[in-house]
N, C-alpha and C positions, 0 to 999 in steps of 0.2 A: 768139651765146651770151650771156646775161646775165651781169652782174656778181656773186659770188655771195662771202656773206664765208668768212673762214676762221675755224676755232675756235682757230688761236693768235692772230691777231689780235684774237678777243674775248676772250683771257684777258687781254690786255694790258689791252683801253680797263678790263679790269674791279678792275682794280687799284685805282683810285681814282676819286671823285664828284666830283663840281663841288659845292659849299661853299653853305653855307646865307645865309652874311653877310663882309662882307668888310674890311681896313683897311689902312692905309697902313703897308707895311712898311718904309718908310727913315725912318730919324731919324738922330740925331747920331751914334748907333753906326754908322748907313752908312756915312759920312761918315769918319768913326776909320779905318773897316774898308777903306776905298778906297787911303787914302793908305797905310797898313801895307803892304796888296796891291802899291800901285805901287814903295814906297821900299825893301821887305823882298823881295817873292817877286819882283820883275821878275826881276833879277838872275838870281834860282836860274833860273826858268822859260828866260832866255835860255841859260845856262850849260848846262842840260842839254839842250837839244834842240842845239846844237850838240854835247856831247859825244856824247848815245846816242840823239838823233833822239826820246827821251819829253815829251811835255807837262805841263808843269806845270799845266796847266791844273786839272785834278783835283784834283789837289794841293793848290793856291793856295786853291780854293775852299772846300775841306773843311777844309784847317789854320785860315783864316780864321773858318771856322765855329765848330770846336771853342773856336779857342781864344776868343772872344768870347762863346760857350757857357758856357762854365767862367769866365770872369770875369764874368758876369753870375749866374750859380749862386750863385757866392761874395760877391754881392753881394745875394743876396735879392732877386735880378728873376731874370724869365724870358724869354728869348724866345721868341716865336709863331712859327709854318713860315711867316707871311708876311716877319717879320723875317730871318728865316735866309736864305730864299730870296732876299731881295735882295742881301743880301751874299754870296750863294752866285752870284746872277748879275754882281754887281760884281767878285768877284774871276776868274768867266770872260771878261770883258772885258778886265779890264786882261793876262790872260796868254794871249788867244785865238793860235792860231797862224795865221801866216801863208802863203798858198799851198798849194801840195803838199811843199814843204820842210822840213814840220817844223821850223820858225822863228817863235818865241814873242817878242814884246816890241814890240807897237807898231808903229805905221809906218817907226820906220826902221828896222826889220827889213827892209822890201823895199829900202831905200837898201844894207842889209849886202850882199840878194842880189844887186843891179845889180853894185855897186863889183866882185864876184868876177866876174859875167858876162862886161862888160865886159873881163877879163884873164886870161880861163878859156882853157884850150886848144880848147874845144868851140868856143866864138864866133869864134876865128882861124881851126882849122883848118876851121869853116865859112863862113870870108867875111864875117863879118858886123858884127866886133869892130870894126872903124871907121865902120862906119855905123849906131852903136845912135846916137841924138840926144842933144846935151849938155843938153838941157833934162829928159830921166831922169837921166844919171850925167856926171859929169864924165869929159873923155877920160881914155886910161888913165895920161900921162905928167904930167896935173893932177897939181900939188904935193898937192891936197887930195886925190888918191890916194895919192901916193908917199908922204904923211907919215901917213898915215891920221888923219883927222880932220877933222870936220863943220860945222867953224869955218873955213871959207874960203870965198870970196865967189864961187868955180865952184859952190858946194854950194845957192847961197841961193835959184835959180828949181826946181831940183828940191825943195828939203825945203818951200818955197812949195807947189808941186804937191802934195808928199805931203799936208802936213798941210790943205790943202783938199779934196782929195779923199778924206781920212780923213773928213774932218764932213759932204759933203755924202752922201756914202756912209750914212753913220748918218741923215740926214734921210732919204734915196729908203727905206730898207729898213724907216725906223719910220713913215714913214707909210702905204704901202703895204701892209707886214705887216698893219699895224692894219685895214686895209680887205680884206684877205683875211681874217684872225680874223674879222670882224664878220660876212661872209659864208658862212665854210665851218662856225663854227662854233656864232656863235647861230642865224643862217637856216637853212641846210643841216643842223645838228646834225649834224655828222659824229663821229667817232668821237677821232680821235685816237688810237692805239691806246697812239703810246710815249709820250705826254708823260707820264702815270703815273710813267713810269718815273724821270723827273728829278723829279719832284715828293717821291718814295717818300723819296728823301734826306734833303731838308727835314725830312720829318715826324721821322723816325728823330733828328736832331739837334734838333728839337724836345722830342720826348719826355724826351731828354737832361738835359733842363734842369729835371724834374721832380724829385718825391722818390723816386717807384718808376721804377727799370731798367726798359724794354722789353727784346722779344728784338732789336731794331732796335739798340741801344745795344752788345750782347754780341756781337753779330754784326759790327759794325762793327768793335769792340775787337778782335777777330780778324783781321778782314782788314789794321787798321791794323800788328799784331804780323807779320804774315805780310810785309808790305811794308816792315818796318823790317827783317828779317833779310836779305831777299832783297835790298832795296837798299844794306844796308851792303858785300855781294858785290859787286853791279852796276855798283852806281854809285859807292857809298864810296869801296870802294879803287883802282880808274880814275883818278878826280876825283883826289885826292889825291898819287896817288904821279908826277902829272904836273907838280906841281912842283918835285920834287926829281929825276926823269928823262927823260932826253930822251923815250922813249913813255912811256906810261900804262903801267901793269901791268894786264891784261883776263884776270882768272880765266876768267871767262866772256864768248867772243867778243862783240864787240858791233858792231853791230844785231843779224844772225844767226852760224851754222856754215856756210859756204859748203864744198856736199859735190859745185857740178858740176864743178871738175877731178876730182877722185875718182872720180866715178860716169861719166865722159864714154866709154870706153872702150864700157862698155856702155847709156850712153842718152847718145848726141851730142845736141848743139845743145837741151838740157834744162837752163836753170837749177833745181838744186835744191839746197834748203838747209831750214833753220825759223828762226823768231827765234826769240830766248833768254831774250827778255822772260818773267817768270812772270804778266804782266797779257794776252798775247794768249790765255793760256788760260783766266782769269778771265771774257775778253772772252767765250768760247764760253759759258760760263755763263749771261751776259747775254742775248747774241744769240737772237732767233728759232733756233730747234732746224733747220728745214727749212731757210732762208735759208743756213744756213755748211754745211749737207749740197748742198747749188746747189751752190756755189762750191765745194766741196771736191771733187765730181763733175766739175765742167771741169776741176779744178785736172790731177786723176789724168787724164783728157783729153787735157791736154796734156803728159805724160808718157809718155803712149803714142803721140801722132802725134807729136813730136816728129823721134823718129828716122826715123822712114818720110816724113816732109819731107825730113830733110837727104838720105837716100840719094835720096828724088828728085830734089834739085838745086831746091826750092822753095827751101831755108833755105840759101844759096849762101854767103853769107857768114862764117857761121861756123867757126872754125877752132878743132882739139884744144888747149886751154891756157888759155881763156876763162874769165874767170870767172863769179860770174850776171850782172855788170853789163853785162860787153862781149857776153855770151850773150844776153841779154833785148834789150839795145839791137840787136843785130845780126839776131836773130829779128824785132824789130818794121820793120826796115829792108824786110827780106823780103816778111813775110808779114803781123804781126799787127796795123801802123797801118791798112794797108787793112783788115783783116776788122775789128779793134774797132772803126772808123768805122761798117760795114753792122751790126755787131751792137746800138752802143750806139744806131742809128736806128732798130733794131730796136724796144729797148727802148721809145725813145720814145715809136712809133707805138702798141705796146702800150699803154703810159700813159693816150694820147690815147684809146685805146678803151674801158678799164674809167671812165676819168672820162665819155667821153662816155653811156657806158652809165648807169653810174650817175643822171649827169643824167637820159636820155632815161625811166628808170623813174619818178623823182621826180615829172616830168614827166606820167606817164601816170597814174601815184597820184594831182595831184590833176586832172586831168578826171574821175575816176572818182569825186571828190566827198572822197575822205579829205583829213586833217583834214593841215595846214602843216606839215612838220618842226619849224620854230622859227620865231622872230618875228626883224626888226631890231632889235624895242626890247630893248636889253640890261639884262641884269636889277637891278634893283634895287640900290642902296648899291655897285655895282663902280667908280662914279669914271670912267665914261665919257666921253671930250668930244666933241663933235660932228664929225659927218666929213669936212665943209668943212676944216676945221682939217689932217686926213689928206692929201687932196685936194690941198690948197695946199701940202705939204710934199713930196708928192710930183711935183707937177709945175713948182713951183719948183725943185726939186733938179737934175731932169733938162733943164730948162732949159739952168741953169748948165753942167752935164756938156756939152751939146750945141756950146753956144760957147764953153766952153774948148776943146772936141774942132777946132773948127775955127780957132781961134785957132792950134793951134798945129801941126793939120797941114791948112792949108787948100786943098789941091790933093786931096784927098778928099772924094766926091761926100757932100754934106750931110745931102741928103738921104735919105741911107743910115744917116744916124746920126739924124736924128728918127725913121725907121721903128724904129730898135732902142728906140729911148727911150718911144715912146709906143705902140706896140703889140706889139713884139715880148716886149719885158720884160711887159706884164702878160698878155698870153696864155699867155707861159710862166709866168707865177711862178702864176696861176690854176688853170691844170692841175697845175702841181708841188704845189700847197698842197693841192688834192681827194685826188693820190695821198696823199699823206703822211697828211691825214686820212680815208683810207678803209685804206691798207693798211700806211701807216708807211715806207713805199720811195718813194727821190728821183726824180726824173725829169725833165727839161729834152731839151729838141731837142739834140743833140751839137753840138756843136763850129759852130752856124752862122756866128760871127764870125769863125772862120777860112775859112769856105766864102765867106762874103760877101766877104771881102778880096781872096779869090783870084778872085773872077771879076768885079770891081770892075775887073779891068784894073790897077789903082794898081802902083805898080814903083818899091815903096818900102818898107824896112822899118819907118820911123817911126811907121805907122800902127796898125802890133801894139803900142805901146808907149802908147799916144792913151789918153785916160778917155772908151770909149766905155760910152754907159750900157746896157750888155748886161746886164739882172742878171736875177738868178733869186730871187727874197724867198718862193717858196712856205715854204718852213723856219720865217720869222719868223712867220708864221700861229701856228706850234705853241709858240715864246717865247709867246707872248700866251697859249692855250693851260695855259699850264702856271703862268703869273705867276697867271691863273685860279684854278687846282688850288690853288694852294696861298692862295688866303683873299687876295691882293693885289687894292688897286687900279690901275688903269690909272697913274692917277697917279704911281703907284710908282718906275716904270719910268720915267716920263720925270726925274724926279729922281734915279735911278738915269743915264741917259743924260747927263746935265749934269752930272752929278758925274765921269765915267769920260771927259769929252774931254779936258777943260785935266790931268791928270795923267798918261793914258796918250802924251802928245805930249809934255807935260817930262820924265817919267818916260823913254823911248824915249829921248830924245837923248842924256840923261843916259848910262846907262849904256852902251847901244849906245858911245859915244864911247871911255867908256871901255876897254871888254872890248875896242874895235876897236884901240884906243892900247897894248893889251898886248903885242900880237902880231897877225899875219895870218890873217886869214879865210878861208877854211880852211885849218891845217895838221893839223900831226900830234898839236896837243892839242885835237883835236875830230876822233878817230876818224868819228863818222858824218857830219858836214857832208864830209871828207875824201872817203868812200868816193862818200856819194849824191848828193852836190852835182854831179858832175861826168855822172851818167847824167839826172840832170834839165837840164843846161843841154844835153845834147845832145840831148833829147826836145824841148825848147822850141824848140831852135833849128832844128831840122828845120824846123818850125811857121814859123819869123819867112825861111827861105829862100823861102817857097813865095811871095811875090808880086816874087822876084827874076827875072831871065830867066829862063827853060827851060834853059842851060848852067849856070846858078849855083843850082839851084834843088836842094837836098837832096831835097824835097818832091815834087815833080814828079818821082823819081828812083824815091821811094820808094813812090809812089801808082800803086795798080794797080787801074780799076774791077773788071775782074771778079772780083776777092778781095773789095771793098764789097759787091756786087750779091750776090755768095754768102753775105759772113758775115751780110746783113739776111736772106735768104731763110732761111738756116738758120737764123739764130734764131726766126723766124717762124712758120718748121717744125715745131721743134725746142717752144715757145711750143702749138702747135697740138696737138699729140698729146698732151703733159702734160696740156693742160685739159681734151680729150677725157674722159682717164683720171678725170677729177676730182681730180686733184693738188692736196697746198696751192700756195694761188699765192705764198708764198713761197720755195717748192723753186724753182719756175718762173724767177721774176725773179731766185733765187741764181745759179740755172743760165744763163739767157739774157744775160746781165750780167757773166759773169766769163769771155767768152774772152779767153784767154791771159796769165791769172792767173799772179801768181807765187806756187808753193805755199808758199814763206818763211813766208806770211800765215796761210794755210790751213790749214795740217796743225796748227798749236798748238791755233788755233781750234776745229777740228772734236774733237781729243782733249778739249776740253774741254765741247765739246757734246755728246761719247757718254756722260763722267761725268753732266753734268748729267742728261739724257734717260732711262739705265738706271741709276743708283744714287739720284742724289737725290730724282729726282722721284717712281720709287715709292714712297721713303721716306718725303716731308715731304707729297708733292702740288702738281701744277702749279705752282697760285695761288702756295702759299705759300712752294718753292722760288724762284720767280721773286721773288718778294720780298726773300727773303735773300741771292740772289744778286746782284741789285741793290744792296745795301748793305755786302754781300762786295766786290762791287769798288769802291766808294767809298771804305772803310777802307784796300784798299791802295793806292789811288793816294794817300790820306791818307801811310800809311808811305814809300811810296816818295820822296815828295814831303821830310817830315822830315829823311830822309838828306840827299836831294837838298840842301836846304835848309845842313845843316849842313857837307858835304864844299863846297858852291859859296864859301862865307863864308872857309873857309880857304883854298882855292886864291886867290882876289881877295885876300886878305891879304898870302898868300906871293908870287904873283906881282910887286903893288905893292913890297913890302919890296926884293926882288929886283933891281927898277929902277932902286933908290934909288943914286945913287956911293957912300953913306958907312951 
């Protein structure tokens, strides 16, 4: 079958052009704008993803923007969308989150998440907790755990490690990205469908800075107002009343409403609940229409197989009393780590076929004499630098990755780690970059470095824990992409990058120390690290069992080929007859991609993709919907963020005051 595009994908690329001329959007306001981000939002951004699991990220960006907007208004300057954008992309750096944790602030964010690891119930009750390496966390009985604090000389070869593999990280992704951008996007002319969509911002807070209102500007004021009220609920009074009580006060439950004890009687072994956030339905807004209808079709799925597993003794594990945590972790023990392994290889294989496809057309266009998608020579006045430059940054990086990796666990076969460094990473990140610029959907080979470990022989857990250089930089294609859209030079971004090291590593120690010097990581004044912290360390650790014996092995307990072999086929299947049908291939990959989805996610989302789909869109029109709904949810994570902002300032007050003897 050929590769064939979809018409919401082409509303997306149609959003916005590539730019006639181009300039250097950092200057000394970057600069201002960096350090504000680091010394003002970290804090908030850390503060709230431990309390309710939300990113500041948005937030960080957008408050950054306005408010350098408005002081540049009132100064009789303006800023340009290449101006904005950069401080729209500096302040996503310094607040980007970490992991799957929902853990904002830098690299010792992942120092936060070790120290808990380390002394979690999940990593004892699975064997593991004494043989994490002290070269990641200091043991559990280190003073420089027991006292919590990052000033002790057990802390000084890990925060070494962090902070080098923070910068060489940022070297492998921006030289690489760069050489994927040059490829997929001048040569290839691919499409990009979403970058638009982060561009669309810029402009909107551009226009801002004029003397005539856009609807981009009123639109945004909206959603900003809608995120002040709902956060002063959410997050406000939470944040706040958890310094003067032992819990927070939670009007409204937080992450979600957990309804599977309620509902168990009659759907067993079913976590179901929704989040309570009002941005996951924002998010439907946003989202491809067909893409969250995928995923909302598994979701219901898996509410109806659910029970007819457990009565067959497939889902053995779980018991009446469960909540989604212990239900979701107990169902993946089961049944759904093996199938979303064959599903998500599913997926890949998929990937690998619309990129190869694609190629192979390209390909036949031109023996057939047509005329080159694009050229390498990139255009005019963008500030390009030579690729050598790319080249050498990126295979110097992964150098260093290689012989640290063996430095420090040198009883793993070596040459297992130059395969990942030099061919596996750019094969992946090659294909991920084509999907992404042909359909806007991620894609990477699953889980091979845990495949690799496990059949490596190795029978050691140190080696899940190694900087091996497994990456996937298709994404960074679309950064580059989008620095594009909006009128920047290349250059931009690299002064952007040198600005956003040396702060987000003083910045991180900084505060991390402190919030960590408060109190303990996690308790009961951070509701969602509380809840979710502890079903991701037992997800992970599953993971870090499987190169232990066969007796000690979670993983080996939990893994069962022929649940892999089935959920690939069925996705493949399942994959096969939708495209038959000529489906959008965003239904397709919602669908083939989200077994055994928790509907938590889902159900907000999709409510807010039937608003968007049947009221707005007849109303305003595709295009033009998509537009304001993009800037709809910029405004609230704007609001939300303010709050966020202003409840985080007085808890760190109060708490400090608190400490004080006198």
């Amino acid at each position: 079958m050929a590769a064939y595009q979809d018409p919401e994908i082409e509303l997306y690329r149609s959003l916005m052009e590539r730019p006639d001329t181009y300039t250097d959007g950092f200057d000394a306001r970057s600069l201002v704008g960096a350090v504000f981000v680091g010394f003002v939002m970290m804090p908030g951004a850390i503060y709230l993803g431990l309390v309710a699991g939300i990113s500041l990220g948005n937030a960080a960006e957008w408050v950054t923007v306005i408010l350098f907007a408005e002081i540049a208004r009132r100064s009789f300057v303006r800023l340009n969308r290449a101006q904005i954008y950069i401080l729209y992309y500096i302040a996503a750096g310094l607040t980007a989150m970490y992991g799957g944790i929902a853990l904002s602030g830098g690299a010792f964010a992942q120092a936060i998440w070790w120290q808990y690891f380390i002394r979690s119930q999940a990593a004892k009750g699975l064997g593991i907790a004494d043989k994490i390496p002290t070269w990641l966390v200091p043991p559990e009985n280190s003073p420089a755990i027991i006292n919590r604090t990052f000033f002790h000389e057990d802390w000084l070869i890990p925060s070494l490690l962090l902070v080098g593999g923070y910068i060489l990280a940022r070297l492998n992704w921006f030289g690489f990205g760069y050489l994927l951008f040059r490829e997929t996007s001048d040569y290839e002319q691919l499409p990009y469908p979403f970058a638009a969509v982060t561009a669309q911002g810029a402009t909107a807070l551009a226009e801002a800075g004029s003397k005539t209102e856009t609807w981009r500007w009123r639109i945004f004021s909206m959603g900003a107002m809608i995120g002040l009220v709902f956060g002063a609920i959410y997050i406000g009074i939470p944040t706040i009343t958890s310094v003067i009580m032992t819990e927070p006060l939670e009007l409204i439950p937080i992450p979600w409403i957990d309804l599977t004890r309620s509902t168990q009687s009659l759907l067993p072994a079913v976590p179901l609940g929704f989040m309570t956030d009002l941005g996951t339905i924002l998010g439907g807004f946003v989202l491809p229409f067909w893409a969250v209808v995928g995923s909302a079709i598994m979701a219901l799925a898996t509410i109806i197989v659910n029970p007819h597993l457990q009565t067959a003794g497939i889902l053995k594990q779980w018991t009446p009393g469960m909540d989604t945590i212990s239900t979701q972790f107990a169902n993946q023990l089961d049944f759904y780590l093996s199938v979303g392994i064959g599903a998500t290889l599913a997926v890949a294989l998929l990937g690998f076929y619309e990129v190869i496809a694609s190629y192979l057309a390209a390909v036949r266009a031109r023996k057939r004499g047509e005329a080159e998608a694009g050229s390498w020579a990139p255009p005019a006045g963008r500030g390009d630098f030579p690729v050598w430059i790319a080249v050498t940054l990126f295979v110097g990086s992964t150098a260093a990755y290689i012989l640290l990796c063996h430095l420090l666990v040198p009883g793993f076969p070596v040459w297992w780690i130059v395969l990942f460094g030099f061919v596996i990473t750019p094969i992946n990140s090659y294909v991920n970059a084509r999907m992404i610029g042909l359909t806007g959907q991620y894609i990477g080979i699953p889980m091979l470095k845990n495949a690799v470990i496990i059949v490596s022989g190795y029978k050691h857990i140190d080696i899940w824990f190694a900087p091996i250089p497994d990456f996937n930089h298709g994404d960074v294609a679309q950064q580059f992409r989008v620095l594009e859209l909006t009128g920047n030079k290349v250059v931009s971004l690299v002064k952007a990058e040198l600005t956003i090291w040396p702060i987000v590593i003083f910045a991180s120690l900084i505060f991390w120390s402190f919030i960590w010097k408060l109190g303990p990581i996690p308790s009961t004044s951070y509701p969602y690290a509380l809840k979710m912290w502890h079903l991701t360390a037992l997800q992970n650790g599953i993971w870090y069992t499987a190169s232990l014996n066969p007796e000690q092995s979670y993983f080996l307990k939990a893994w069962k080929w022929e649940y892999a072999i089935g959920g690939m086929v069925g996705a493949l299947a399942l994959y096969t007859v939708l495209r038959a049908f000529r489906l959008p291939i965003l239904l397709i990959y919602g669908m083939v991609r989200s077994f055994g989805i928790l509907p938590h996610f889902v159900l907000p989302q999709l409510l807010g993709a039937l608003i968007s789909q049947y009221y707005f869109i007849p109303r305003f029109g595709a295009r033009r919907w998509k537009q304001y709904a993009t800037v709809l949810a910029a405004g609230y994570a704007c609001g939300m963020g303010l709050v966020g902002m202003i409840a985080v300032a007085l808890v760190l007050i109060g708490k400090s005051v608190s400490q004080m003897p006198y």
